[in-house]
PASE-989246 format. One record per residue (C-alpha): residue number from 1; z, x, y. Coordinates in nm, 3 decimals, always signed. Example, Ala and Ser with C-alpha at 12.3 -4.5 7.8 and 13.67 -1.06 7.14 Angstrom:
// residues 2
<r n="1" zz="+0.780" xx="+1.230" yy="-0.450"/>
<r n="2" zz="+0.714" xx="+1.367" yy="-0.106"/>
This chain:
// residues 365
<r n="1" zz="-20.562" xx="-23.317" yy="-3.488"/>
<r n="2" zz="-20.206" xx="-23.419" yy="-3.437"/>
<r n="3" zz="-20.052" xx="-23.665" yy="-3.232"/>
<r n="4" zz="-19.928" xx="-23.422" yy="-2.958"/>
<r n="5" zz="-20.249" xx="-23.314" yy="-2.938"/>
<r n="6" zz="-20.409" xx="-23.623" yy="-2.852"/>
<r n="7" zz="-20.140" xx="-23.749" yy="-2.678"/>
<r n="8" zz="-20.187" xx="-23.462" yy="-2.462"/>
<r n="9" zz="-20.546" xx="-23.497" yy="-2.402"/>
<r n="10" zz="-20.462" xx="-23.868" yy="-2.324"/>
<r n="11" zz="-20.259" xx="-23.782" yy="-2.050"/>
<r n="12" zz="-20.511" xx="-23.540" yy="-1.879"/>
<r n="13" zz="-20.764" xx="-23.791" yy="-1.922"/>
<r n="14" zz="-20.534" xx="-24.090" yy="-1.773"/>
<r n="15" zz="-20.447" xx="-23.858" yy="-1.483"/>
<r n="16" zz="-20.788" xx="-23.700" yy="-1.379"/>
<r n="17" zz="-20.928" xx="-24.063" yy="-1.356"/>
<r n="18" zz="-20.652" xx="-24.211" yy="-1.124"/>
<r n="19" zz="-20.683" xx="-23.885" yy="-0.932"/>
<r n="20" zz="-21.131" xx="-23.960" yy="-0.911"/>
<r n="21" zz="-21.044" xx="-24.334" yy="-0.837"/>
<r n="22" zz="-20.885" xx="-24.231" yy="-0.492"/>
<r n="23" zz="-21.205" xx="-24.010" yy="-0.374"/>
<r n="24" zz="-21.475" xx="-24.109" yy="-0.152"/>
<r n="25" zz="-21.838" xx="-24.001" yy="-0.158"/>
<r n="26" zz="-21.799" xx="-23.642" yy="-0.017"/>
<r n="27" zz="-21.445" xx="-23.548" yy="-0.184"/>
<r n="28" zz="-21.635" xx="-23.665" yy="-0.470"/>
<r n="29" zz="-21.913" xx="-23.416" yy="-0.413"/>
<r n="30" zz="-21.660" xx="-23.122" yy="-0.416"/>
<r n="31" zz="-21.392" xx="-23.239" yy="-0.636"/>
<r n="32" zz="-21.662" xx="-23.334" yy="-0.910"/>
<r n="33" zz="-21.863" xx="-23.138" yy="-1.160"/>
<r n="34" zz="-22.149" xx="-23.134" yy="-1.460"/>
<r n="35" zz="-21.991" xx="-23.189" yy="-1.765"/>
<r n="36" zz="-21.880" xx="-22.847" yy="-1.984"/>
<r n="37" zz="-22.156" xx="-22.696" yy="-2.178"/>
<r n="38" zz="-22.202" xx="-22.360" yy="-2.360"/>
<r n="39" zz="-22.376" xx="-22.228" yy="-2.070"/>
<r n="40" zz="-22.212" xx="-22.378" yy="-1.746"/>
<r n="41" zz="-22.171" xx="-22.071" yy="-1.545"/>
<r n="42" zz="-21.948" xx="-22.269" yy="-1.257"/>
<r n="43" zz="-21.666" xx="-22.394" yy="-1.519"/>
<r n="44" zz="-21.646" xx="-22.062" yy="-1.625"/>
<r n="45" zz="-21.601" xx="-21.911" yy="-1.265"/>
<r n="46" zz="-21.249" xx="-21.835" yy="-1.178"/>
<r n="47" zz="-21.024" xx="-21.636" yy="-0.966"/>
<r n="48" zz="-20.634" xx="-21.524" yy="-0.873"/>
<r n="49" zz="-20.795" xx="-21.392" yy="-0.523"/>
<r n="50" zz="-20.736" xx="-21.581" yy="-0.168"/>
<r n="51" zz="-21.078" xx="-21.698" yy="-0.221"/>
<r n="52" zz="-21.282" xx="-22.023" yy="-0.226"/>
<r n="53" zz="-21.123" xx="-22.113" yy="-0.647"/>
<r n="54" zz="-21.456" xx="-22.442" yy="-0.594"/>
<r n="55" zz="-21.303" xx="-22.788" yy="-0.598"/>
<r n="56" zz="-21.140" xx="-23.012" yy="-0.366"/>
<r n="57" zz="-20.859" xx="-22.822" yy="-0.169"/>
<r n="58" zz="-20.559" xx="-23.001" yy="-0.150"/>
<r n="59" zz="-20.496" xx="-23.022" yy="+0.212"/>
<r n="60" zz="-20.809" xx="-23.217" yy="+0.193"/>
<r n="61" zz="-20.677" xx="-23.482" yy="+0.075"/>
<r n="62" zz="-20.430" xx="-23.790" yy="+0.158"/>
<r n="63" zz="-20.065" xx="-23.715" yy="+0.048"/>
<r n="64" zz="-20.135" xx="-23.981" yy="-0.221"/>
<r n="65" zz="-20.433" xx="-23.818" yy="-0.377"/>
<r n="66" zz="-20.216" xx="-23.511" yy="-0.321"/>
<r n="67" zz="-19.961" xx="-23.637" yy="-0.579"/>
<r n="68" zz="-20.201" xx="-23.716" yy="-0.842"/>
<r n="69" zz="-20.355" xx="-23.377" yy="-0.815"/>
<r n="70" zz="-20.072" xx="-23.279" yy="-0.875"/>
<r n="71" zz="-19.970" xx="-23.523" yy="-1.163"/>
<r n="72" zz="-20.348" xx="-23.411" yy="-1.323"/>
<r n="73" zz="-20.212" xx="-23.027" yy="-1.332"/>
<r n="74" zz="-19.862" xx="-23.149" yy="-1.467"/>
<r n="75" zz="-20.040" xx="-23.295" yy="-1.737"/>
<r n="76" zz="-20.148" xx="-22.935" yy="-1.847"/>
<r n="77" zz="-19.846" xx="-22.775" yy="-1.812"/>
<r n="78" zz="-19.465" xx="-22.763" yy="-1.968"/>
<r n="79" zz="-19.164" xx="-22.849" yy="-1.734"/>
<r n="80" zz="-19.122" xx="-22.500" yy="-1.741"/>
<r n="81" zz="-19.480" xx="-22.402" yy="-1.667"/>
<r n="82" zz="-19.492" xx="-22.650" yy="-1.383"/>
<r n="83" zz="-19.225" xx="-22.572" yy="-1.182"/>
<r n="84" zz="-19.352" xx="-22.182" yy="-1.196"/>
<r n="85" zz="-19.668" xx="-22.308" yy="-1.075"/>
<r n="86" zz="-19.524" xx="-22.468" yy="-0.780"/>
<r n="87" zz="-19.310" xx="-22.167" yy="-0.747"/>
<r n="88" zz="-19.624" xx="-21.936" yy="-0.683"/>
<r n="89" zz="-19.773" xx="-22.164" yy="-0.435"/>
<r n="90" zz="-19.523" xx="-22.229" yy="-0.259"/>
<r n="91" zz="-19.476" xx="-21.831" yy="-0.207"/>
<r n="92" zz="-19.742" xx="-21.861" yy="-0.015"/>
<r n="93" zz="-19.538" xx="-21.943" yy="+0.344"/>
<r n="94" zz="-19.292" xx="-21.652" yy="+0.201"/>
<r n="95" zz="-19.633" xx="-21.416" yy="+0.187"/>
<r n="96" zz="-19.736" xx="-21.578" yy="+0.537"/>
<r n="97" zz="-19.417" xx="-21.434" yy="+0.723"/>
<r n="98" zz="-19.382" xx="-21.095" yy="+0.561"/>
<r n="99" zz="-19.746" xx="-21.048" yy="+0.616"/>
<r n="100" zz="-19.658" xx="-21.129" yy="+1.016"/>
<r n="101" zz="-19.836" xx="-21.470" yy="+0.998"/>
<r n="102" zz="-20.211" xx="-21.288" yy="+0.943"/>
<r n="103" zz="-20.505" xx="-21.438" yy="+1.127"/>
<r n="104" zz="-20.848" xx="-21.464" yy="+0.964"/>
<r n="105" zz="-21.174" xx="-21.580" yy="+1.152"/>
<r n="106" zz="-21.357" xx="-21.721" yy="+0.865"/>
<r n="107" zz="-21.035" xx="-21.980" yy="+0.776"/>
<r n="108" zz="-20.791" xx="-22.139" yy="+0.999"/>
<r n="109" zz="-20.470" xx="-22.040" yy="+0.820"/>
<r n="110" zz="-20.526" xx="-21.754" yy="+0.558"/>
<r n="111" zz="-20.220" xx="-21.810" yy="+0.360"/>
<r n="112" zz="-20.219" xx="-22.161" yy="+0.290"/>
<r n="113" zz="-20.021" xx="-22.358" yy="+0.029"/>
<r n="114" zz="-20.261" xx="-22.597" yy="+0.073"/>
<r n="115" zz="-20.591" xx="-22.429" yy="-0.015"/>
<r n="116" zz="-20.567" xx="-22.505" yy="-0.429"/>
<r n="117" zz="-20.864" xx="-22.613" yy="-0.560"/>
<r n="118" zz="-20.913" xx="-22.904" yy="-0.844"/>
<r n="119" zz="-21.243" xx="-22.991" yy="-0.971"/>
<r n="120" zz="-21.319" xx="-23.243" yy="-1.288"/>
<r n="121" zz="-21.607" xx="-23.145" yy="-1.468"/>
<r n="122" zz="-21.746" xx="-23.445" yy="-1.648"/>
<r n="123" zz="-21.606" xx="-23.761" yy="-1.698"/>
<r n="124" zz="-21.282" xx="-23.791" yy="-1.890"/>
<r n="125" zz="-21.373" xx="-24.145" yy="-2.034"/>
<r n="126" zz="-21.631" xx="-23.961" yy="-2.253"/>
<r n="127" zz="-21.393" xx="-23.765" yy="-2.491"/>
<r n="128" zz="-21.558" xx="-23.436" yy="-2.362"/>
<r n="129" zz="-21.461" xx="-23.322" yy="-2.058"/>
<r n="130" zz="-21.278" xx="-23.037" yy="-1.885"/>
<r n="131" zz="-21.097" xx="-22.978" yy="-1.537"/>
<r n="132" zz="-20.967" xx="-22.633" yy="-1.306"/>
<r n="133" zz="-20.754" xx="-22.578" yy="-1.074"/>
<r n="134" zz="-20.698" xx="-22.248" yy="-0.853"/>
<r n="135" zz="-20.588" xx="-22.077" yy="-0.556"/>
<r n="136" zz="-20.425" xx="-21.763" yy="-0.449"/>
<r n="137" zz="-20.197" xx="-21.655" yy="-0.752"/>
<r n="138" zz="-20.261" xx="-21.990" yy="-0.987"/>
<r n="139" zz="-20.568" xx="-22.043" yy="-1.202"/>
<r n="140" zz="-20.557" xx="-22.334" yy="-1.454"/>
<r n="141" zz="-20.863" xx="-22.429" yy="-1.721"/>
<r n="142" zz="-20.895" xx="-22.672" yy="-1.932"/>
<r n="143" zz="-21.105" xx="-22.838" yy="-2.199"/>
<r n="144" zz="-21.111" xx="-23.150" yy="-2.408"/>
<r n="145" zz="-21.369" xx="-23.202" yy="-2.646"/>
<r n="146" zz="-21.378" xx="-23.533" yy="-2.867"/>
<r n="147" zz="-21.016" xx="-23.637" yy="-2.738"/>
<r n="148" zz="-20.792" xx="-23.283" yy="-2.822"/>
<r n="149" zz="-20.739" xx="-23.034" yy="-2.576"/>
<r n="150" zz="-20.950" xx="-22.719" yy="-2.712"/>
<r n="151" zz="-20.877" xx="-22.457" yy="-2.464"/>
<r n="152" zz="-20.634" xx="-22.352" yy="-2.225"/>
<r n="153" zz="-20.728" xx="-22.054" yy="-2.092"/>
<r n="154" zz="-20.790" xx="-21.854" yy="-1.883"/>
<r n="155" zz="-20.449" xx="-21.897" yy="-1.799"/>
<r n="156" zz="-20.320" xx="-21.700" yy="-1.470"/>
<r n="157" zz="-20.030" xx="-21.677" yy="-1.284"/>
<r n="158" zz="-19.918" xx="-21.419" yy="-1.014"/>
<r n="159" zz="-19.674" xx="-21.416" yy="-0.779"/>
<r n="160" zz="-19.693" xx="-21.222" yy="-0.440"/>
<r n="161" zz="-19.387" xx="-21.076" yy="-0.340"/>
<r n="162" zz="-19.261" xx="-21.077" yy="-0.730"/>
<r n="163" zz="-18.884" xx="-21.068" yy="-0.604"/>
<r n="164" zz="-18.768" xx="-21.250" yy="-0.227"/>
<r n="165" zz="-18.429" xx="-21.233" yy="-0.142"/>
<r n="166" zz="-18.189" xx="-21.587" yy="-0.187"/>
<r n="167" zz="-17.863" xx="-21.641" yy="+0.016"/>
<r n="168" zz="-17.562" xx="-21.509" yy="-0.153"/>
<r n="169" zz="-17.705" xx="-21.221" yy="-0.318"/>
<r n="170" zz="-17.935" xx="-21.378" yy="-0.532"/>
<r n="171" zz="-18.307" xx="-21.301" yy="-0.571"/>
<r n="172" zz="-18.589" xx="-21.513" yy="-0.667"/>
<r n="173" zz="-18.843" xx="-21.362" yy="-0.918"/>
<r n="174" zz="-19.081" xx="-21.662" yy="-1.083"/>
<r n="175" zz="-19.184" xx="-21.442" yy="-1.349"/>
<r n="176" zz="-18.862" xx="-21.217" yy="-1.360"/>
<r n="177" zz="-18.868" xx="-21.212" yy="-1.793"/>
<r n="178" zz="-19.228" xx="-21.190" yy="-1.840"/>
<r n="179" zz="-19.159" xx="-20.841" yy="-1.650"/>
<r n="180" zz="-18.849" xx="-20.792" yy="-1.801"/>
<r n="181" zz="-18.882" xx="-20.876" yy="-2.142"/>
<r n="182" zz="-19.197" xx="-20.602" yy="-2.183"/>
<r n="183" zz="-19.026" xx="-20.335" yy="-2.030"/>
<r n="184" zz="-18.720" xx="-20.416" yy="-2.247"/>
<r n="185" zz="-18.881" xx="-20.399" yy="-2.563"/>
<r n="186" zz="-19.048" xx="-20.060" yy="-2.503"/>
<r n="187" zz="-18.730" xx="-19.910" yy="-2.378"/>
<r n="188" zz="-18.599" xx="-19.989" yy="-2.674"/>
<r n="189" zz="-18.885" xx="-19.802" yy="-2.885"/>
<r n="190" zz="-18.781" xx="-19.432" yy="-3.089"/>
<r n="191" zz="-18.971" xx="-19.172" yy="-2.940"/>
<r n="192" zz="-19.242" xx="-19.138" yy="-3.130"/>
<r n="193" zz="-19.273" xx="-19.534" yy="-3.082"/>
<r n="194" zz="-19.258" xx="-19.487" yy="-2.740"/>
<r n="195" zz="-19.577" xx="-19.203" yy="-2.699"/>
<r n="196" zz="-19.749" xx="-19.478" yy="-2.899"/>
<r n="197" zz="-19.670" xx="-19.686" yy="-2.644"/>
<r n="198" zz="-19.713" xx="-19.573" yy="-2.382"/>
<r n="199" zz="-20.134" xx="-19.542" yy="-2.258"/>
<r n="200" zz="-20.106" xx="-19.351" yy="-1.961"/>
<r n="201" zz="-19.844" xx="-19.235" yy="-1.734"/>
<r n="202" zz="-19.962" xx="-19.442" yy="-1.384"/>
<r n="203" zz="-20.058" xx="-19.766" yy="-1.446"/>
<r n="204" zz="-20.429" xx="-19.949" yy="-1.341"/>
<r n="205" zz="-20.431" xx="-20.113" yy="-1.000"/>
<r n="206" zz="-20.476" xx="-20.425" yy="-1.145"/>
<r n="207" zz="-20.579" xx="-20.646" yy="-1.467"/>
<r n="208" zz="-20.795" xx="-20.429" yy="-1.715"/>
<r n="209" zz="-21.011" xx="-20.777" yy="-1.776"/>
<r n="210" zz="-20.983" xx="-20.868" yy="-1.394"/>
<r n="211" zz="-21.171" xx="-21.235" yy="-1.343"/>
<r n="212" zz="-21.456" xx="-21.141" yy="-1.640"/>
<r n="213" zz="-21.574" xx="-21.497" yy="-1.774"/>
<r n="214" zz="-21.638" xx="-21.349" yy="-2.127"/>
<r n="215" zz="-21.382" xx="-20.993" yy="-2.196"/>
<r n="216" zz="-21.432" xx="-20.763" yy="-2.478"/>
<r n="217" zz="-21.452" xx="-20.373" yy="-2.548"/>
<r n="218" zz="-21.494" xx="-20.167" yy="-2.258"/>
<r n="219" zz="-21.388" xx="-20.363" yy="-1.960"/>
<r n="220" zz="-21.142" xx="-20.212" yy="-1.715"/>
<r n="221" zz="-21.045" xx="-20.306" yy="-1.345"/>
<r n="222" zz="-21.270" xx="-20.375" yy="-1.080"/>
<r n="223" zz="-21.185" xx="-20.349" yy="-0.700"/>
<r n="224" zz="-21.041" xx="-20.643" yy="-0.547"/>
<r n="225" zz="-21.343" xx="-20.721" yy="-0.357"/>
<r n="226" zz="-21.546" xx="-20.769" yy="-0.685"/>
<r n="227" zz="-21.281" xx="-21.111" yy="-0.735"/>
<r n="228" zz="-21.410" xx="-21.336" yy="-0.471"/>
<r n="229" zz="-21.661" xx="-21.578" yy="-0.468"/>
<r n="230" zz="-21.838" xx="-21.426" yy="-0.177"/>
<r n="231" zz="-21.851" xx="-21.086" yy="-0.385"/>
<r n="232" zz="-22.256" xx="-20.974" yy="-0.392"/>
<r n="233" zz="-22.437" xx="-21.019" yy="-0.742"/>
<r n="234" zz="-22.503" xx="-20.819" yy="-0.976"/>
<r n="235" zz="-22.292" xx="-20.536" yy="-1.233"/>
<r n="236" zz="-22.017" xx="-20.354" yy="-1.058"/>
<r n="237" zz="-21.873" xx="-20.064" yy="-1.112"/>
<r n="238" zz="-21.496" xx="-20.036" yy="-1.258"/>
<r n="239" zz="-21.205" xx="-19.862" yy="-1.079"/>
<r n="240" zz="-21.277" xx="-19.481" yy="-1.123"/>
<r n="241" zz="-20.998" xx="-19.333" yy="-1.337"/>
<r n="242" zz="-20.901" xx="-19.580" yy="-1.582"/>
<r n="243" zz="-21.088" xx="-19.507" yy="-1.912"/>
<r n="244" zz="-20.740" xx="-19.476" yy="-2.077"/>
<r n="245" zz="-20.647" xx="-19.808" yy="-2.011"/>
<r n="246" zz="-21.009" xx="-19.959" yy="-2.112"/>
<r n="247" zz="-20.997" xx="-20.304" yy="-2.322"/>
<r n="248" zz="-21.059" xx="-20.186" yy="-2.738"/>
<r n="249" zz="-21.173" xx="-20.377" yy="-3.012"/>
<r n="250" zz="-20.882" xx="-20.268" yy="-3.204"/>
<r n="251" zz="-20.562" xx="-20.302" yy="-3.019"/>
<r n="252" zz="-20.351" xx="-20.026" yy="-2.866"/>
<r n="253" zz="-20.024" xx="-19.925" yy="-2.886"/>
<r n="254" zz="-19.759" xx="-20.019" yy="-3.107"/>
<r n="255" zz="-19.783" xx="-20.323" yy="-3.358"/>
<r n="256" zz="-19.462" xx="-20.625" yy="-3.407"/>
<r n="257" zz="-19.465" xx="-20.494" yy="-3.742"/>
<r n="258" zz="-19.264" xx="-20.129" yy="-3.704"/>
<r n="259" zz="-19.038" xx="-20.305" yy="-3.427"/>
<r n="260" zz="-18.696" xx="-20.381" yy="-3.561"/>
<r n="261" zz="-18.522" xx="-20.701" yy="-3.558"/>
<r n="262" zz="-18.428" xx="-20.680" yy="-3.179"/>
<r n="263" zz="-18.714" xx="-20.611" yy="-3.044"/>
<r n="264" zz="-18.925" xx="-20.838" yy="-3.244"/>
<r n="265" zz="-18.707" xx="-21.160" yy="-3.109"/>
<r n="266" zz="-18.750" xx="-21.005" yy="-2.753"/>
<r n="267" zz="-19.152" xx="-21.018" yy="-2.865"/>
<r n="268" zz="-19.135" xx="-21.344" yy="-2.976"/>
<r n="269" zz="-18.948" xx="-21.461" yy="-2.655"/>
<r n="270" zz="-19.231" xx="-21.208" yy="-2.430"/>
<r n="271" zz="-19.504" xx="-21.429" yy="-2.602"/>
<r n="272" zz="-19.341" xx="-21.740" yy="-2.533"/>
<r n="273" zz="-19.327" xx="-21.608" yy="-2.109"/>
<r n="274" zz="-19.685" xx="-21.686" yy="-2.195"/>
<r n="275" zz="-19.760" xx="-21.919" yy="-2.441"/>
<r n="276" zz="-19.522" xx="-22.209" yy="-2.323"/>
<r n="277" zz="-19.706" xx="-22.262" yy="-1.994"/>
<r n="278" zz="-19.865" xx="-22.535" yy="-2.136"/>
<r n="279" zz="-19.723" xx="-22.852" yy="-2.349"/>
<r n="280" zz="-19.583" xx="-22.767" yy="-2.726"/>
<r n="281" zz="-19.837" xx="-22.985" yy="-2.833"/>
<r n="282" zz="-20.114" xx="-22.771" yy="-2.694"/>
<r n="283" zz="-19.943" xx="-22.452" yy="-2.760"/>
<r n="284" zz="-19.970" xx="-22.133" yy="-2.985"/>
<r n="285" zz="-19.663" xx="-22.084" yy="-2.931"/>
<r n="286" zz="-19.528" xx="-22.149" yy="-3.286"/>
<r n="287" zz="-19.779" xx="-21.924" yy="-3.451"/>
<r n="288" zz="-19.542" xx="-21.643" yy="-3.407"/>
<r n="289" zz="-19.255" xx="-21.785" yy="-3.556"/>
<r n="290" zz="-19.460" xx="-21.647" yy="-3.889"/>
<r n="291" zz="-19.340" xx="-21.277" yy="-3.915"/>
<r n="292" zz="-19.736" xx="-21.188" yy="-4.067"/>
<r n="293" zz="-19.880" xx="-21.335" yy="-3.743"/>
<r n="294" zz="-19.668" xx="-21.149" yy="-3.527"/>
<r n="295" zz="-19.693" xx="-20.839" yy="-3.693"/>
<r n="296" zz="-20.053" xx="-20.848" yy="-3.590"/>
<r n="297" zz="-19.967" xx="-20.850" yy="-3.225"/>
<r n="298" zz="-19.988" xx="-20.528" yy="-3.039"/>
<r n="299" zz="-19.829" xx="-20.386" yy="-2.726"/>
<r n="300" zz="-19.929" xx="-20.129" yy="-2.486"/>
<r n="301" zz="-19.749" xx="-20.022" yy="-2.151"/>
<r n="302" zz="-19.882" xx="-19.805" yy="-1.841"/>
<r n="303" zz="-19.679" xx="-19.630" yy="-1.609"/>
<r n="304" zz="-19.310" xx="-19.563" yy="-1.558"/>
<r n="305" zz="-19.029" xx="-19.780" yy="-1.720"/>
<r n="306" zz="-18.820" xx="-19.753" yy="-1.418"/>
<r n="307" zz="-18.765" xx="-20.181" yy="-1.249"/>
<r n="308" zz="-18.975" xx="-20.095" yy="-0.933"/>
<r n="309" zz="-19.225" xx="-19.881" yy="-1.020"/>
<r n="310" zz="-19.579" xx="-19.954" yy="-1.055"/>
<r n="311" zz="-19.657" xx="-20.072" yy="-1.466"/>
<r n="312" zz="-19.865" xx="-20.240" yy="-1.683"/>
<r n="313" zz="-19.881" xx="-20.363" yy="-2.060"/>
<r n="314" zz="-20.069" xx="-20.592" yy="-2.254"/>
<r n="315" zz="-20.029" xx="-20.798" yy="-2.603"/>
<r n="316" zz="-20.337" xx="-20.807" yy="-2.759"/>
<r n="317" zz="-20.424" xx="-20.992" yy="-3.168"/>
<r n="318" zz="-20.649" xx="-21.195" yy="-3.306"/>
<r n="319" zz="-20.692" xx="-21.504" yy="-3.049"/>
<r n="320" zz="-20.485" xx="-21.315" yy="-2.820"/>
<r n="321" zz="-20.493" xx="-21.120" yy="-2.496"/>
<r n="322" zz="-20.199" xx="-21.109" yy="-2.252"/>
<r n="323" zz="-20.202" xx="-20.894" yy="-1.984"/>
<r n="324" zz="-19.937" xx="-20.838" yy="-1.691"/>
<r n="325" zz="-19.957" xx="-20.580" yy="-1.389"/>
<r n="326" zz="-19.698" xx="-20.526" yy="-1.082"/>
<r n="327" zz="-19.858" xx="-20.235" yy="-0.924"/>
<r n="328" zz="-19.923" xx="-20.324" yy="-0.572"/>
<r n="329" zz="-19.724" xx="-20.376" yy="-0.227"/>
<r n="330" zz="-19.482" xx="-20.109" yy="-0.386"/>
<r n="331" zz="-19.427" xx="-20.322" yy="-0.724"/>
<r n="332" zz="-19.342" xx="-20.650" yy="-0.580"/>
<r n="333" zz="-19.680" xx="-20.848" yy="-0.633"/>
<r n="334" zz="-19.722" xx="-20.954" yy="-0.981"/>
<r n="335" zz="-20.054" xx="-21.095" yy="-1.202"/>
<r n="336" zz="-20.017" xx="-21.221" yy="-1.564"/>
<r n="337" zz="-20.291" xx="-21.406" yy="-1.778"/>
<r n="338" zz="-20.316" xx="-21.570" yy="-2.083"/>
<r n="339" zz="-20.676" xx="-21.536" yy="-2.245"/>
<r n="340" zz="-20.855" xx="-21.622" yy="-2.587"/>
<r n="341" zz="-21.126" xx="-21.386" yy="-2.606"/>
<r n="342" zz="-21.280" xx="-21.560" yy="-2.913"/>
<r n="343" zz="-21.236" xx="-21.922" yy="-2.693"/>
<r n="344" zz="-21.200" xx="-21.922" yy="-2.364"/>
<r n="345" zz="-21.306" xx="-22.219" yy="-2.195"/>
<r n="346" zz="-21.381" xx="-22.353" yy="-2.538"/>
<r n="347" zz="-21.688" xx="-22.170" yy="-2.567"/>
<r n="348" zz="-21.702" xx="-22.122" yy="-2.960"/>
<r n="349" zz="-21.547" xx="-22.505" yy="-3.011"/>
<r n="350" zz="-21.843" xx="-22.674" yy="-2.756"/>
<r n="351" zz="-22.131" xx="-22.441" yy="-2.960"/>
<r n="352" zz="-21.989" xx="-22.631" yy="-3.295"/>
<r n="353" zz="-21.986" xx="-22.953" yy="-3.115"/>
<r n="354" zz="-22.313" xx="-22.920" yy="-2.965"/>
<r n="355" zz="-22.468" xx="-22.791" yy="-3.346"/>
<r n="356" zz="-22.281" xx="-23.082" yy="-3.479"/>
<r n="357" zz="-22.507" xx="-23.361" yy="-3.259"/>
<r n="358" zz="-22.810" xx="-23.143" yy="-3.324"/>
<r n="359" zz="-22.748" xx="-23.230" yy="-3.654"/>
<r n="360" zz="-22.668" xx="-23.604" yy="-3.661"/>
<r n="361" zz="-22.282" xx="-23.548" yy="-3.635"/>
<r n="362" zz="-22.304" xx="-23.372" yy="-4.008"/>
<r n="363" zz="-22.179" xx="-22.985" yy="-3.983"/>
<r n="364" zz="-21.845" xx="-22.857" yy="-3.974"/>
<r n="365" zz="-21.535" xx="-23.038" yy="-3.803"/>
């Protein structure tokens, strides 16, 4: 464990408790949950949907508690990844006027840069403890077991539109280079690169692992309705059509290793777009400076190559799955994540810690 590390973890857990000190009894009671196991199904229950994320909402709250929300989710984040975060929700009043101001009967302002979600699960004072927070676009999760932050992900950002116009010409895009940066690098592929590259010729409506708490082989989108909390139980069926585009044990596409020079810094600088949402300390980030571990990394594209057309890629290696998608509202509503399919939500590191007190504390470390 280094320092960073634990610094990190430090901060979380010095932020989350001045945030629970300013509750009462029933923010409590929404902003509060069980401590992370192996099997907590709610922890691992997230969405990037206008949908009830579980937690306290923030316009349910005092300004004051407001700010240390806040101050808990800058805790998780780099400057960087923090000011794209409020970026994204802020977008929300942008999506509120092009959408004509919508009206929904089951919520009294539908999109609402207020209605973010944080909820602590467990108590931070005990070493093992882990905290979420969502909304429309933005879904943070994180986990610290015996003081070090274990897991970061899933790790989601979206932004809805994915360009809006500034004054003088200029345009805001929050995640303008994780876009860019993919479609750069398989531009720049040979031909018979690029066929490698390239999956299929339209690209998936959405994420091929959508909001699955556990991905893996096999999984491709599912319609938006299957991403809300209010979605029915029980297995649904994926979007017809996208077989080609299906998650593989072995990766797809086109591997760091036959890019050349310039496109393997472009990589590099695609991966951080992803990687360096959250503190250096906490980050993988430096991983890929190693040429071996990059090699390893894969990347796939979907559709056209043409800026504002529907598309898709993903980067996918061990520990690693990065997916992006602007395919809806004619290419200008964008999702990324960030997922660890071997650790998300610090699955694998809480079944070692929980074998580990089984045991007396002896076992692995």
């Amino acid at each position: 464990m280094t320092t960073g590390e634990q610094d990190t973890a430090a901060a979380m857990a010095e932020a989350a408790t001045a945030w629970l000190d300013t509750l009462d009894r029933d923010q409590a009671a929404s902003g509060t949950g069980d401590g992370p196991r192996g099997d907590d199904a709610e922890r691992r229950r997230w969405f990037y949907t206008p949908t009830d994320h579980g937690g306290l909402t923030l316009h349910d709250q005092a300004p004051a508690q407001q700010q240390r929300a806040m101050r808990l989710v800058a805790s998780g984040l780099s400057e960087a990844g923090f000011a794209t975060v409020a970026a994204v929700m802020g977008l929300e009043n942008v999506l509120d006027r092009n959408q004509g101001w919508p009206e929904r009967p089951y919520r009294e302002r539908f999109r609402d840069p207020g209605l973010y979600y944080l909820r602590v699960f467990g108590d931070p004072a005990s070493g093992t403890w882990g905290w979420r927070f969502g909304g429309h676009h933005v879904s943070l999760n994180n986990l610290v077991v015996d003081g070090r932050v274990v897991a970061t992900t899933p790790c989601f950002l979206g932004t809805n539109p994915a360009g809006t116009p500034l004054l003088g010409g200029g345009t805001s895009r929050p995640l303008g280079p994780t876009e860019d940066l993919g479609r750069e690098i398989v531009r720049g592929l040979p031909p018979e690169l690029l066929d490698r590259a390239v999956l299929l010729e339209t690209a998936p409506p959405d994420l091929v692992t959508a909001n699955r708490a556990v991905v893996g082989p096999g999984d491709r989108p599912l319609p938006t309705s299957a991403i809300r909390r209010e979605s029915p139980p029980g297995p649904v069926e994926p979007v017809p059509g996208t077989e080609e585009v299906e998650l593989t044990d072995a990766p797809q596409g086109v591997p760091a290793s036959v890019l050349d020079d310039r496109g393997r810094e472009l990589l590099r600088r695609l991966l951080s777009s992803y990687l360096d949402r959250v503190p250096a300390a906490v980050s993988p980030a430096a991983r890929y400076e190693d040429d071996a571990a990059l090699d390893e990394v894969h990347l796939a594209w979907a559709g056209p190559l043409e800026p504002g057309r529907p598309h898709y890629y993903r980067l996918q290696g061990p520990q690693l799955l990065l997916e992006w998608d602007n395919t809806q509202d004619d290419a200008n509503h964008a999702h990324s994540v960030w997922r660890n399919p071997a650790s998300d939500f610090g699955l694998d590191v809480l079944g070692q810690h929980a074998a580990r007190e089984q045991n007396g504390g002896s076992g692995p470390s």
